[in-house]
Each structure stands twice: as C-alpha cells, then as structure tokens.
N, C-alpha and C positions, 0 to 999 in steps of 0.2 A: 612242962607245957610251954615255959613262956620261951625255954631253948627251942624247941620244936618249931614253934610260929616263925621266931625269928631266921633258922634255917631254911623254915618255908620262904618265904619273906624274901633273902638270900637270891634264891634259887629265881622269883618271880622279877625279881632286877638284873638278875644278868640274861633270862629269856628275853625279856623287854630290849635291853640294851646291845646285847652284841649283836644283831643283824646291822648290816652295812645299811648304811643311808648318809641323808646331807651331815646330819652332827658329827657323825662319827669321820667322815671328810673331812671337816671344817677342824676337828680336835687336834688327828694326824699333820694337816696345815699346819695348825699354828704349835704345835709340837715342835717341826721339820726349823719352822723360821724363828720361832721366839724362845725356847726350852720348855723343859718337864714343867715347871712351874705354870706357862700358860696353857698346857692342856690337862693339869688338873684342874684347873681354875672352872675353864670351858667345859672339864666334866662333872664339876659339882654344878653347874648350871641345870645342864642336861639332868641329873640327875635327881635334881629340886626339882624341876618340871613334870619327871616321871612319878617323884613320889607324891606330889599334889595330886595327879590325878587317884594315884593308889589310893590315897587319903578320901579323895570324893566320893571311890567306889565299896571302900571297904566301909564307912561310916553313913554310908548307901544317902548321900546328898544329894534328894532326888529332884529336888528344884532347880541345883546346879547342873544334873546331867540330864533334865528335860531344856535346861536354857543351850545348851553344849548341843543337842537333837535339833533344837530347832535351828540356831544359828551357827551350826556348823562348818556350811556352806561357806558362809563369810569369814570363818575363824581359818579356812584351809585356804581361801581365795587369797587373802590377806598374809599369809605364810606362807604359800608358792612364792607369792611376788620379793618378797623378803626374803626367800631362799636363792631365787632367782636373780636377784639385787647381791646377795652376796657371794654367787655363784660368777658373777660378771667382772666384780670385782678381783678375784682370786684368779681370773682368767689372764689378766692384765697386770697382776702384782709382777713387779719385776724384783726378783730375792737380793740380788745386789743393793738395791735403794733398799730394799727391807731392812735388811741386813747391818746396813748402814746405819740406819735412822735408828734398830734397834737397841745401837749401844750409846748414841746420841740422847737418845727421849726415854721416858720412865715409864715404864710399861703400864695400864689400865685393868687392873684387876676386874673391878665393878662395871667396867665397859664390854669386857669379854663375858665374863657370867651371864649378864643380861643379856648379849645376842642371842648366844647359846638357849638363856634360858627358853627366849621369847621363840625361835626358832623351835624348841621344843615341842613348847606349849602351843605352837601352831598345827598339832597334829594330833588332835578330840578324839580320833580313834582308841587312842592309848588308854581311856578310862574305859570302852570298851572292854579292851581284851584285859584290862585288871578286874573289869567285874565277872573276865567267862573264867578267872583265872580261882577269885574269892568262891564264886559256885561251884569251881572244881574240889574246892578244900572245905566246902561246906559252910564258911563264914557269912555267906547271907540270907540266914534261916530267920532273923528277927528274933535271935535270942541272945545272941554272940555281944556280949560286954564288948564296950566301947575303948575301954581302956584294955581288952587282951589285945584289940583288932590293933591296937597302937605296936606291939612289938613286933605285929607281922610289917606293918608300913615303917617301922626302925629297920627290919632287916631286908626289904625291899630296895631301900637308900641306901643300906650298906652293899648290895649285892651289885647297885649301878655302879658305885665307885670304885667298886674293886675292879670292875670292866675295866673302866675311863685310865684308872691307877695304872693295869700292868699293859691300857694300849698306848698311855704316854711314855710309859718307863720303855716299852718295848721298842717304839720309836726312837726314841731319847738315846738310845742305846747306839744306836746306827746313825747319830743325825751327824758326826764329825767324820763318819767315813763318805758323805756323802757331799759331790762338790754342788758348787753354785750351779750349774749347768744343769744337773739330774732334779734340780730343786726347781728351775724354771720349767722344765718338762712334768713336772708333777704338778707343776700350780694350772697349766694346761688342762692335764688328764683331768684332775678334780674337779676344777673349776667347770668342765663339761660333764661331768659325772654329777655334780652337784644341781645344774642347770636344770640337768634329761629329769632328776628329783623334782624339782618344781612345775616341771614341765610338764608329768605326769601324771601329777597330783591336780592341774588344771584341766588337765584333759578327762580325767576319770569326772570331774565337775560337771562334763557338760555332755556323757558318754551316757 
C-alpha cells in the first residue's frame, strides 16, 4: 500500500513539474552559468513549493486553501512582478561578467532555493490541481489516515526532483560544449520567455 501511494505520489510531481514555465527557465539558466549544483539547489526549491501545496491539499487544510481562494489575486499579482523582476534581470545578464564573478564569489545556495521557492509558491493554482489529482486517487473521502496521505506527499517530492535532477544533469551535460555567445542568446530567449510568463499571468488577472 505504502509502495503504491508513494508511486502515485511519484507520478503526481513529475505531472506537476515538467510542463515548461518560468522555474523551469530560471533552472536551465542557472544550470547553463553556475553548474548541476545550482540547478538542483533551484529544484529542490521548486519542488518544496510544490510539495507544500500537495501537503495542504492532501491533509485537506481548508482554512489555508479558502485564505489561498480569497487572496489569490494578490499571491499571483505579487509573483508575476517577481517573475517579471527576474525575467528583466536574465535579459541583461551578460554570461562573460557571470561567468567571471562565478569563480571569483561563493555561490548562495539558501539565496537560490528561496527565489525558486518563492517563485513557485507564487502560483495557488497548484493546490488546485493537487486536490483534482487526490480526488482522482480517491484520498479525499474524510477517511484516509493522515499519516498514509504522508507517503503519497514523500513521493510527490520525490517525483519533482527527479524532474529538476535529470533537467539539470541533462543540461549539465552540454553546458561545456556551449560558448559564451550561445549563452548570451539564451539569457535573451528566456529572459523574454520568462517575462511573456508573468506577463500572462497579469493579464489573465484583469481578463
């Protein structure tokens, strides 16, 4: 039973996490300019952010996701612009100074996690589609032990990071054959990829 859940579990953190958006831009970024170490870092953020919600929906905290209902608005408002802020940023990074600075300065683990994370947790949807995912598997009938629901939200975290794992390693892979040039063209692309993210997420606000 408790292998089962946690396969479930598995399966409902890699639905969540592999569609393209800002995090998974922001991961590849700092994959491309910093190494495999800061985009696993940036994907255990991400993926602490995801399993929180899991956690609220699967232990059906319904104070927390009637406050998350009402003030939604402003949780997405406030996380556009912060996407948008670091979409601007990424636009104008130039990978030479990056590049530079990165073997100069000591990289910020707990600085990255927390973008990531907060970036995440900027998008209340995702307790949504955890609880149309629990209703799928039948976990929110009000009978379901508190403690089995916990192995499905262990492998829910497991199933983000194994995303984040083989998207960093899979970059990682290719980041030496690629020059300084093709890395300043990507901080471009993304950086406007990222943007058109936040950008949408404002618009759909007032649509």
């Amino acid at each position: 039973m408790a292998f089962a859940l946690i396969i479930k579990g598995i399966l409902m953190g890699l639905l969540v996490s592999v569609p393209p958006g800002p995090v998974g831009a922001m991961c590849i970024k700092r994959t491309m300019s910093r190494g495999i170490r800061s985009g696993v870092v940036s994907g255990i953020g991400a993926a602490s952010a995801d399993t929180l919600y899991a956690l609220v929906a699967g232990l059906g905290l319904s104070y927390v996701i009637n406050f998350i209902e009402k003030e939604q608005y402003w949780i997405q408002l406030i996380g556009s612009i912060i996407i948008m802020g670091i979409a601007i940023k990424m636009f104008y990074t130039n990978p030479a100074v990056e590049f530079r600075n990165n073997r100069t300065r000591r990289s910020k683990p707990m600085e990255e996690y927390l973008s990531i994370f907060l970036v995440t947790l900027s998008n209340p949807m995702v307790v949504f589609i955890f609880i149309a995912m629990f209703a799928g598997f039948n976990m929110l009938d009000g009978n379901t032990n508190p403690f089995i629901t916990l192995f499905l939200i262990g492998g829910v975290f497991a199933g983000a990071m194994l995303w984040w794992f083989i998207l960093s390693l899979t970059v990682n892979r290719f980041r030496n054959r690629i020059r300084l040039k093709n890395i300043w063209w990507m901080n471009k692309i993304l950086g406007v990829i990222v943007f058109i993210c936040g950008l949408v997420i404002i618009i759909k606000l007032y649509c």
